[in-house]
N, C-alpha and C positions, 0 to 999 in steps of 0.2 A: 201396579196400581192402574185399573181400568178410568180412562179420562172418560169415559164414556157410558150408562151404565146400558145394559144392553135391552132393557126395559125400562122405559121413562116410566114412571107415577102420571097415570093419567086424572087431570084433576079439572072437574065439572069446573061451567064458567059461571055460575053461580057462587062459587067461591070468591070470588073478587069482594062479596059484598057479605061474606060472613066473619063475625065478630068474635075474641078470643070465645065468648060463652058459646057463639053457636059452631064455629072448627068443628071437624070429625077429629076425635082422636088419633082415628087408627091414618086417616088418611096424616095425621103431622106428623105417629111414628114411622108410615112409608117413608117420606120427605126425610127424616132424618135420618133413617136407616142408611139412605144410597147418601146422604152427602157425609156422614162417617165413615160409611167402606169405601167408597171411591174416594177421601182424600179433601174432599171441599172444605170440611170443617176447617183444618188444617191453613189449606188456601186461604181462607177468611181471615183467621185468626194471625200468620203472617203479615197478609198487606195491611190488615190493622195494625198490628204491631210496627211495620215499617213506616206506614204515615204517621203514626205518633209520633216514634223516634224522628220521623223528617219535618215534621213541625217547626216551626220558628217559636212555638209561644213553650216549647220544654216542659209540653202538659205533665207526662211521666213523673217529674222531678219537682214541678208545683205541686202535685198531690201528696206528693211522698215531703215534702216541707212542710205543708199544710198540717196533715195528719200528724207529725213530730210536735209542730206547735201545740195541738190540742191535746197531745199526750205530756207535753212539757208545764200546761198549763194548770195541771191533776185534777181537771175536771173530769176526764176520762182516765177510765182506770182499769175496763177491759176492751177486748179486742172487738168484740160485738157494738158495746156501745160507740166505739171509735169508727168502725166503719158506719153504723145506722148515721152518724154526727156526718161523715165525710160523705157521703152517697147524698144526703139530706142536702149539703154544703154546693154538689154539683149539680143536683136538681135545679137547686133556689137560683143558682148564677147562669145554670142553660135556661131557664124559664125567663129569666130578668135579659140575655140576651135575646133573647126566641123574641120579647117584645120588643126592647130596643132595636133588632131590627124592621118589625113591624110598622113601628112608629117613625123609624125615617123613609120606609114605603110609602108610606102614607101623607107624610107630609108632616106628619104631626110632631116630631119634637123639635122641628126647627121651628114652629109656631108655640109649641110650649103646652099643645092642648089636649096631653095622654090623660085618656080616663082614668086610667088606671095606676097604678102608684110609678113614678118615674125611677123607670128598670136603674139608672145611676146608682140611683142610692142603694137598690139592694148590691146591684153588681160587686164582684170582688172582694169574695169572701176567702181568696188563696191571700199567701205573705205578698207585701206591696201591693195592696188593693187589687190583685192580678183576678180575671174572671177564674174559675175553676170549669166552665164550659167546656164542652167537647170541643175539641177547635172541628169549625164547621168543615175545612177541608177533610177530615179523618172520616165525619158522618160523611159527606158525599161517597170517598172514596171505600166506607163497609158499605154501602148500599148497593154502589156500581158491582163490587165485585161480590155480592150477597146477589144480585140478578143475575149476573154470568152467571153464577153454581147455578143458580134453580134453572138459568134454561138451558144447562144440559142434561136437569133429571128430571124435569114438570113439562109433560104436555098438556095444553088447557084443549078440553074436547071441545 
């Protein structure tokens, strides 16, 4: 396995500021092409898997309890509807975290004055009111090492 590819994807700096509609296709199957043969995919998908697992909040094991509950509960009764339910379920609680933190940025829920619906109450849609969030350490650490890969197969011209 080449750590290196021996041809970066060279990618216009104009691209910084194109949006999923405007991407070039071919230019994202370049991108993925070299971080499949070279290995990156792989890379990612590990240290993601290893942050989870090194998590204190046992995301892995909440979702997977989650999921049983609303399968135990026979509102769901296939495998589609179950995940659109649990995907839906970890949206709702990283969106209601994403504000909650927001608003102690801000100043604002120790004043009590979020505009918006106070993330509490949606929060904690896993068993024991737990959030079903990405725990934010796992997002920092797909991104860091989602930047490593690309800068050793993207040169920006």
């Amino acid at each position: 396995m080449n750590s290196e590819p021996t041809t970066p994807v060279r990618v216009p700096k104009a691209a910084s500021t194109y949006t999923p509609t405007t991407q070039d296709p071919d230019l994202r199957s370049q991108i993925n092409t070299i971080l499949l043969r070279d290995g990156h995919i792989s890379k990612i998908q590990e240290s993601l898997l290893h942050a989870l697992n090194a998590s204190p909040t046992n995301w892995p094991t909440l979702i997977q309890d989650h999921a049983l509950a609303l399968l135990r509960s026979g509102d769901y009764t296939t495998f589609p509807a179950l995940m659109t339910r649990v995907l839906d379920d970890i949206k709702a609680d990283t969106a209601a975290a994403r504000n909650q933190e927001e608003a102690k940025e801000n100043g604002a829920a120790a004043a009590g004055t979020s505009a918006s619906k106070p993330a509490a109450a949606v929060l904690g849609k896993g068993e024991g009111g737990k959030s079903l969030a990405l725990p934010k350490s796992v997002v920092e650490e797909g991104v860091r090492i989602t930047k490593e890969c690309l800068d050793l197969v993207v040169e920006v011209e």
